[in-house]
N, C-alpha and C positions, 0 to 999 in steps of 0.2 A: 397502544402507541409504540413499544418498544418492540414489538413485533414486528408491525411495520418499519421501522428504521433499517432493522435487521434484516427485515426484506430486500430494503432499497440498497443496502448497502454490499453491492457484489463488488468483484474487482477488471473493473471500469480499467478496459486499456486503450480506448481510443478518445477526444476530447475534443471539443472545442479552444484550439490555441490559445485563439484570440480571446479571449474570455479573462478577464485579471482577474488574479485572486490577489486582496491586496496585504501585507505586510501582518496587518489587526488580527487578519481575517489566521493568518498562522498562526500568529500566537496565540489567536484564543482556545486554538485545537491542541497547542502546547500545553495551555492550562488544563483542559481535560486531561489529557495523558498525566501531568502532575499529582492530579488531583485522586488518581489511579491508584488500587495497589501496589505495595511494594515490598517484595520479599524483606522479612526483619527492616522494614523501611528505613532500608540504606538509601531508597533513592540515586542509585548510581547512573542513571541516564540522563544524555545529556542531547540537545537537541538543534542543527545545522536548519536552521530554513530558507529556502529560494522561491523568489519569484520574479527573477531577473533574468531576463531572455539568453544571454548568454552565460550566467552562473549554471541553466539549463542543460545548458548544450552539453556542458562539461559533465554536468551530471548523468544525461539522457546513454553520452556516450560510452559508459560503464556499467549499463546495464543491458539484464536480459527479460524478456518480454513473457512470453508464454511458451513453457517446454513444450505443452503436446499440442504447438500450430508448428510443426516444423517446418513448414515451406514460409513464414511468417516472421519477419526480423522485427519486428517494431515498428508502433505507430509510425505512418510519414509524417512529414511535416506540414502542419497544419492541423494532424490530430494526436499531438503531442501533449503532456500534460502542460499547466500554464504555470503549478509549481510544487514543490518537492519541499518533504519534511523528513531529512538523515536522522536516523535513532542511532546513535552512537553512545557505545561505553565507556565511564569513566573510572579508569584503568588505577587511578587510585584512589579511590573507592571501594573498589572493588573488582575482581579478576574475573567476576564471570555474573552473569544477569539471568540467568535463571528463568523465568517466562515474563521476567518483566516488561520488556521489550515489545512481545504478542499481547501483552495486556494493553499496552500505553499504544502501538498501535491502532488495535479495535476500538477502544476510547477517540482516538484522533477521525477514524474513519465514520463514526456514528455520529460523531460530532457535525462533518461534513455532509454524510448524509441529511443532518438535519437541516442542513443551510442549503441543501439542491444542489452538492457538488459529488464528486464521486471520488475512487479512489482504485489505488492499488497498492498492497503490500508487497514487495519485490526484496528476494534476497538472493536472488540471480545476480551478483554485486560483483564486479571486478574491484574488491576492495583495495589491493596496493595500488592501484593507478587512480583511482577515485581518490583516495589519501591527498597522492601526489597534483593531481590536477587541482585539487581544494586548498590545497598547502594546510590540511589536518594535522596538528601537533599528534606524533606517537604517543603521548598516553590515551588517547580518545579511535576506539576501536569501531568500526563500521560496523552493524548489527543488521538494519534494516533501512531501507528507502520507502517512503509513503510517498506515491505521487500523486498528485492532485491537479481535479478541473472540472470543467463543466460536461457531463458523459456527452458523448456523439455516437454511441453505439446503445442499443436494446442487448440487457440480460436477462435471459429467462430459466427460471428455476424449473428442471425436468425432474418426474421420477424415475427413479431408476431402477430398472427390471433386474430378476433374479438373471438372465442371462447378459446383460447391458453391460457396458463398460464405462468405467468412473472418469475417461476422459473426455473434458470437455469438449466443444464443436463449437463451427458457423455455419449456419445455413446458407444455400443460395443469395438471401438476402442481406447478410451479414448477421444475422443474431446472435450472440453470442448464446449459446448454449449448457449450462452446467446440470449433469447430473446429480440428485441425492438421495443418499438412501433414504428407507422409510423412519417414522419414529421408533415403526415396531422392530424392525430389524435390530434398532441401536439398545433399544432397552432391554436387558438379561434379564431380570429380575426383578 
């Protein structure tokens, strides 16, 4: 079962808009992430949730989408996400997070995987202006953007060949495409 989660759960950049995710439905992915490891569990993350069409926008507009689609700015509109979960640090607390963040993350995205939604981990982050357009008090540092919705695009998991390259693709028909290596490759020993 966790297999499959881990399956479903690639990073989903196109969405159904109109699809609400509703307020609950964040927080309860907040609780997962909570619930997560936490280096000497300081627990120093803290968590900005949206799913207000125009707290979006603001959002949408500080970020970056996929480095190796270069001819590719970001979903348009209409396959945009329907809402956003900011992983920020809380700076006194602590000055630095360590991989808690990638933890509380993947927790959040598995979680939605579980409920038919999708995701994406994004830290392509225009964070001083992100700050500014959220009115973020300076001790609470931008880490990570989890955007979230219902997928509108097919990802499929490829192998990938000794001579292949690790960047992902779209097909003619829009597939999203990702490369992985083998298990055996990964495994030394």
């Amino acid at each position: 079962m966790i297999k499959e989660l881990v399956m479903k759960n690639r990073s989903y950049r196109r969405f159904f808009q109109d699809h609400e995710i509703e307020i609950e439905t964040l927080k309860g992915l907040v609780d997962l992430a909570r619930l997560s490891a936490s280096a000497a569990n300081l627990q120093p993350l803290k968590y900005i949730l949206s799913c207000d069409a125009r707290k979006n926008s603001k959002i949408f507009a500080h970020l970056g989408w996929a480095g190796y689609l270069k001819d590719w700015p970001g979903p348009d509109e209409g396959e945009r996400p329907s809402a956003y979960i900011i992983i920020v640090l809380d700076t006194s607390i602590s000055k630095q997070a360590g991989c808690d963040h990638g933890i509380a993350a993947q927790s959040i995205l598995i979680g939605a995987a579980e409920k038919g939604l999708g995701g994406c981990m994004i830290a392509s982050i225009e964070r001083k202006q992100l700050s500014e357009a959220l009115d973020i008090p300076k001790r609470y540092e931008i880490l990570l953007v989890v955007a979230l919705g219902r997928p509108k695009e097919k990802v499929r998991i490829v192998e990938l060949s000794d001579e292949a390259d690790i960047q992902y693709w779209r097909d003619e028909n829009g597939v999203h495409h990702v490369p992985k290596r083998s298990l055996e490759e990964l495994i030394i020993a």
